[in-house]
N, C-alpha and C positions, 0 to 999 in steps of 0.2 A: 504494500500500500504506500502510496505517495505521501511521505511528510507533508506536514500544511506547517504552516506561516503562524505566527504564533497572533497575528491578526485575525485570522482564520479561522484558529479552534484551539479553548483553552476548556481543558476539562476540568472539574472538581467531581465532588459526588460522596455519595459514603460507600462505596466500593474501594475506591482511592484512600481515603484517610483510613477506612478499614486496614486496607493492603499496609499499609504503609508501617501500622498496628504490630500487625499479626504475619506478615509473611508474605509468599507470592501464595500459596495453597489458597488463600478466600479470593485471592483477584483470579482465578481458573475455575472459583466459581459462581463468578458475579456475569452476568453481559456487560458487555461493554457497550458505551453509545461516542458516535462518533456525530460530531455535527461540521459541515462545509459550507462553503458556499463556491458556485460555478469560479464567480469572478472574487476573489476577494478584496482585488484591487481594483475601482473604478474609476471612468473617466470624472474630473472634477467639473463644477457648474453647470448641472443638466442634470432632470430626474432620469432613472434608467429601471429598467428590467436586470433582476438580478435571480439565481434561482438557488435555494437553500436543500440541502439536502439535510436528511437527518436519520441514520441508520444505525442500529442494534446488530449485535453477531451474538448468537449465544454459546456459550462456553461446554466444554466437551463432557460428556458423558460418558465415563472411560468403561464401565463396568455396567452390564445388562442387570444385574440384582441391584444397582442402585437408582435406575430409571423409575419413577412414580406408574403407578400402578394404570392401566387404562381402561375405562368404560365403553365398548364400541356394539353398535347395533349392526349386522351386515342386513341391507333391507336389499332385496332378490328378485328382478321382475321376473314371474314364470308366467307370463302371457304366450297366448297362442304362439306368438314369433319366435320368443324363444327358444321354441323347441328344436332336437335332433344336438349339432352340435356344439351349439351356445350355451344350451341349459349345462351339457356335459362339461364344458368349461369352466361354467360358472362356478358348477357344487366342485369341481377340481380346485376352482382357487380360494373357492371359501374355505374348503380345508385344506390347504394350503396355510392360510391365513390363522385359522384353530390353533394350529401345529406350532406358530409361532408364541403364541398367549403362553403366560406364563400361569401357576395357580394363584397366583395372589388376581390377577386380571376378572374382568367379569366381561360375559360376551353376552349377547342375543341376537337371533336370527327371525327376520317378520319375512314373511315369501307377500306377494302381491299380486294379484289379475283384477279381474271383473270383482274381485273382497281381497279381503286383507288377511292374516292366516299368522300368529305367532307360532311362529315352527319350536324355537328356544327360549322359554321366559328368560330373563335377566337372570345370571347365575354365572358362579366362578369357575373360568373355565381350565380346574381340575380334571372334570369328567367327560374328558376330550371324546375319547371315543365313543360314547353315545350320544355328542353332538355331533360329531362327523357322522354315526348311523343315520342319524335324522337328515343331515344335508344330502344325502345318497337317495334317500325316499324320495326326493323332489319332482315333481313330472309337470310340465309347461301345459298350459291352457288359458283361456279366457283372457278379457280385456286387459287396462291397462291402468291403475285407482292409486297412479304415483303418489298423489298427494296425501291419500290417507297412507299409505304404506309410510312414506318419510313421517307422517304424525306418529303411526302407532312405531316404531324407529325409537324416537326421541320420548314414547312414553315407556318405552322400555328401559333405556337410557337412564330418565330422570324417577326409577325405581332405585336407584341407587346414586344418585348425580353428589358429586363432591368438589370441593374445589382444592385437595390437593392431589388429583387426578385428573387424565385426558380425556375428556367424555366427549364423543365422535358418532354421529349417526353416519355410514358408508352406503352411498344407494347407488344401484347401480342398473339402470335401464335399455332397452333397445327402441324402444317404440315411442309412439306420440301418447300421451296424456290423454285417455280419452272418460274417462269416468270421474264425476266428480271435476275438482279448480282444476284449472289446467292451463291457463295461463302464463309466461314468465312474474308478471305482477304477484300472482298468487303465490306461486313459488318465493320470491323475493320477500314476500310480506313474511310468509313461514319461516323463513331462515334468519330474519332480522329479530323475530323473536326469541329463534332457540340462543342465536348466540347470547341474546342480554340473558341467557340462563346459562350459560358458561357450556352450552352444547354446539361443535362446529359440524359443520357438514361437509364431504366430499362428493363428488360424483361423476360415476363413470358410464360414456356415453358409447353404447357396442353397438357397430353399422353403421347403415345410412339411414334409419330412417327414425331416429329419435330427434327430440326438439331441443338443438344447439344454445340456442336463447333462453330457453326455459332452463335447462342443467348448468348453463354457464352462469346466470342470476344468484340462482340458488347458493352453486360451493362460491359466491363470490362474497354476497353477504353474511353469507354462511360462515365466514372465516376458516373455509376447507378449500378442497385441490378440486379441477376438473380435469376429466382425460380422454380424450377421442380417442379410443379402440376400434381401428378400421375391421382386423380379424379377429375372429374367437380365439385363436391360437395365443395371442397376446394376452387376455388375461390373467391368468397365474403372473407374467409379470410386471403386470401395471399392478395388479393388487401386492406383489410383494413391495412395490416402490410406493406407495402409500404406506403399508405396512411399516416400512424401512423409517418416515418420517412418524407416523404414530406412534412407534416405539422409543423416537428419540426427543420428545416435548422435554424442555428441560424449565421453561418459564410459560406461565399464564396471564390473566385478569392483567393488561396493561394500560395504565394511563399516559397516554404521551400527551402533554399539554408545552406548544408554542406562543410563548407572550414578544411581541414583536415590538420595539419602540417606535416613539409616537410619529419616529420620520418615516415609517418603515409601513406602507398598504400592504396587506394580504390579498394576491389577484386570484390565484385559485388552487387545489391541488392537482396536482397530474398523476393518473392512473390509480388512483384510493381517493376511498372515500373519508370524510371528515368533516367536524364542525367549524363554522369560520364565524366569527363573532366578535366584531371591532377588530380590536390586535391580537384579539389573543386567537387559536388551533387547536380543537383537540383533535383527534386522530386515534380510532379504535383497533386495536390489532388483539385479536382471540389468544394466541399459542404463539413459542416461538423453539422453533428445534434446535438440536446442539451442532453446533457451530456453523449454524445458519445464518447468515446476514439478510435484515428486513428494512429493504430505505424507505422516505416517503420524500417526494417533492415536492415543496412548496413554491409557484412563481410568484413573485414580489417586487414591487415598484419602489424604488430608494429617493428621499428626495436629495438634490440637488448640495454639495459640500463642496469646502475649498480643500484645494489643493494643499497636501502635506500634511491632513489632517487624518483621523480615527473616527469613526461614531457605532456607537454601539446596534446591534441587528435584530437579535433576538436571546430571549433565555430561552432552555430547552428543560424540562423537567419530565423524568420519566419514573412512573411506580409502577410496580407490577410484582408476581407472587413467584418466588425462587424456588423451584420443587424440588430440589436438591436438599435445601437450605431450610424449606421448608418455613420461610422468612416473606416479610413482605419489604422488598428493599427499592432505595430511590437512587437515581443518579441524576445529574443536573448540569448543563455545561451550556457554555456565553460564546459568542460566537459577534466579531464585527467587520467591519470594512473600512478599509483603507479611500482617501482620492488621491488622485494622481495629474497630472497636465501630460505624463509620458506614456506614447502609445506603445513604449518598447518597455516599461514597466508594468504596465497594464497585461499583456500579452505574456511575458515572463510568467505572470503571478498565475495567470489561468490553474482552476485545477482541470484539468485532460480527465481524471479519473471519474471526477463530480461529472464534467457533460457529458463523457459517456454516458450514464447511467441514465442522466436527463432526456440525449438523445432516445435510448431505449425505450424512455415512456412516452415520450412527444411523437416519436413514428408508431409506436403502437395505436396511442390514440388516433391519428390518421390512418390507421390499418382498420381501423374499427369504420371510422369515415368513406372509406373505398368499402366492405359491405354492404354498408346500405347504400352509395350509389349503385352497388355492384346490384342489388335489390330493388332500386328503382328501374332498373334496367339503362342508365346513365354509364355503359359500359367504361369507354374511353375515359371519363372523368376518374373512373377509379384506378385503370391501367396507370394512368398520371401521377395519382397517389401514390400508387405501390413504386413506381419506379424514381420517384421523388424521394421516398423511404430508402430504396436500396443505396442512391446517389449519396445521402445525405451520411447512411450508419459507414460507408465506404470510405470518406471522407474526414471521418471519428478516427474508427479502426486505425487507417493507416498515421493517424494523427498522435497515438495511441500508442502504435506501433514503433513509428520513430523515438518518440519520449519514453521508451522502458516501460509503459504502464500495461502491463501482461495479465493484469488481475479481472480485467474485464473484456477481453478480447477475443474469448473463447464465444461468450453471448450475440457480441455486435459481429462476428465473422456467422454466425445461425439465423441471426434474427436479419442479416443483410440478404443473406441465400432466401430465404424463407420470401422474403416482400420483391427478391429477383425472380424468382420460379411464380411467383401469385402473380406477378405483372404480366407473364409470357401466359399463364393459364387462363385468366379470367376472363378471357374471352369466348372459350369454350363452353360450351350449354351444358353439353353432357357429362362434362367434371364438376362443374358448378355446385351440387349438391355433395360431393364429397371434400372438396376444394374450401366450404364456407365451415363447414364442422372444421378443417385443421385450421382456418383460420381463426374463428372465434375462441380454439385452444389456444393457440399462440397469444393472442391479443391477452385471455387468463393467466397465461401460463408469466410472462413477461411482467404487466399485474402485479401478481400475487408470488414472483420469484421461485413458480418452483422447480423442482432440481430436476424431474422428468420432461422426455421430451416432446413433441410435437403429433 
């Protein structure tokens, strides 16, 4: 990671004075928060756009006996479609998934068609083998009553719900929503409430012909992952790469609150969601895994400063629940900016690493923007998009590239390929429907940072 400028990012915190106490052992197992800004140095006399980043990593989980215990519902569509070699997949990677739970863990499994069907009540999943007997019984039929299935899910869940545990409803569909809400909204409303009850949702979308917009809403608010599964083949492992992040929650229940000074507007956040209220940001994140880094971008307007001077940008203060630690700890770190009258000080001071990350969310959201042209039927308008994307993270990369900053390069060289090949495709009809599901993954996946791919 790129050192920053001591104008830049000064951290405090009680991780820090802890560490400093007691050892380096409590700072390996605190998160860390790091806060940037793109420009730290600005041009002087003139308001400007500036943009703030503020990101969490959290700290390693060395030992599978000392990871917090998890509460997870597997909710199972066995709708008619299902059937043959999907449904055989599915009950493969559910148990799969079984095999991995430890006995301290609680599981339950709700199956779904035309009703809803608790196959596992909520129970510790000790007695593995006669929940995997039951996942082998499964046999596909009937409609498709997503919404109650993800309800009865989360009321299995919240038979047991804790908060020093990972409580996860995992739903995993093929089809359209056809019994009951069925909606993206509906979905979105449902998942806005489970999280304020400390429950996130995942969800994984198998084929072509389930609804992208409706499962990407869902694990978005939901504080979970989405995953487009083009084959059956692929499920055991996408469910063990969920798994893989399930098993490693090391931090939950976070507050990150942004207080901005009085020179300093809040314009918007890019790619998360948040409260904006005068100066101050909050910014809700569910869970965060070990050694997982979680940024958020905040764009911001600075007014206008003389040259050679400092003004302060923002406080950062972050709480949340240490499951390790089994603590509820805070970190807190100040963050300002420099003016300048020199364009070759200004330019020096760039962080390369910060607009990466920035670029990633800023083409994402225009990735989002060529769908729905690409949905209005406004073909060409979106091709321009996507390849205004590719131009743009190419231009990063190699920027990127030159400067030694290698930590982000792996992403902007995937997510440039990704809006290169969607420019050449989107023209095609008959890709169109497989083509919108990988991209609405993408657009999530970049989002919500997660480590699986496309």
């Amino acid at each position: 990671m790129k050192p920053a400028t001591s104008a830049c990012r000064i951290f405090t915190g009680s991780w820090l004075i802890l560490g400093l106490l007691f050892g380096s052992n409590l700072h390996a197992e605190q998160v860390q928060l790091d806060v940037r800004l793109v420009n730290p140095t600005i041009k002087s006399g003139a308001k400007q756009t500036n943009y703030l980043r503020v990101a969490l990593t959290g700290f390693d989980m060395p030992s599978d006996k000392e990871r917090p215990p998890v509460n997870v519902a597997l909710v199972l569509d066995r709708s008619g479609s299902m059937s043959g070699e999907k449904i055989a997949r599915a009950k493969e990677a559910a148990i799969t998934a079984i095999n991995r739970l430890s006995d301290q863990d609680i599981v339950s499994v709700i199956l779904y068609d035309s009703n809803v069907e608790v196959l596992v009540p909520a129970t510790k999943a000790s007695d593995r083998e006669s929940i995997k007997a039951a996942i082998r019984s499964v046999q596909a039929n009937g409609s498709t009553a997503l919404f109650a299935g993800v309800s009865k899910g989360a009321a299995e869940v919240r038979k047991f719900l804790a908060d020093d545990q990972v409580n996860r409803v995992i739903l995993l569909s093929d089809g359209l929503a056809n019994v009951g809400p069925k909606s993206p909204q509906d979905l979105e409303s449902l998942g806005r409430s489970l999280i304020k009850e400390g429950i996130s949702v995942s969800t994984l979308g198998l084929g072509l012909n389930y609804n992208e917009d409706l499962m990407v809403a869902l694990a978005s608010v939901g504080g979970g992952n989405h995953a487009f599964i083009e084959q059956a083949d692929d499920l055991v492992a996408v469910f063990n790469q969920e798994f893989d992040g399930l098993l490693s929650v090391v931090a939950n229940e976070f507050e990150i609150n942004i207080d901005l000074d009085p020179s300093v507007r809040p314009v918007r956040l890019i790619g998360s969601e948040g409260d904006i209220d005068g100066q101050s940001v909050h910014i809700p994140l569910a869970q965060l895994y070990a050694k997982q880094e979680r940024y958020f971008i905040l764009e911001t307007e600075i007014d206008a400063g003389e040259s050679d001077t400092t003004r302060p940008v923002a406080d950062v203060a972050v709480k949340y629940r240490n499951l390790k630690t089994e603590t509820m700890d805070k970190l807190t770190s100040h963050v300002e900016v420099r003016f300048s009258d020199s364009d070759t000080e200004i330019e020096k001071a760039r962080d390369l690493e910060i607009l990466a990350y920035c670029t990633l969310q800023v083409t994402t959201e225009r990735n989002r923007r060529a769908t729905a042209l690409r949905d209005a039927g406004q073909v060409q308008e979106a091709q321009k998009l996507l390849r205004q994307n590719a131009d743009e993270l190419s231009v990063v990369r190699l920027q990127c590239a030159d400067a030694g900053v290698d930590v982000v390069l792996p992403e902007l060289s995937q997510v440039e390929k990704s809006n290169s090949v969607q420019a050449e495709s989107i023209i095609d009809v008959k890709k169109w429907g497989m083509l919108r599901k990988g991209m609405r993954a993408m657009q999530n996946r970049v989002e919500q940072q997660q480590t699986y791919g496309e």
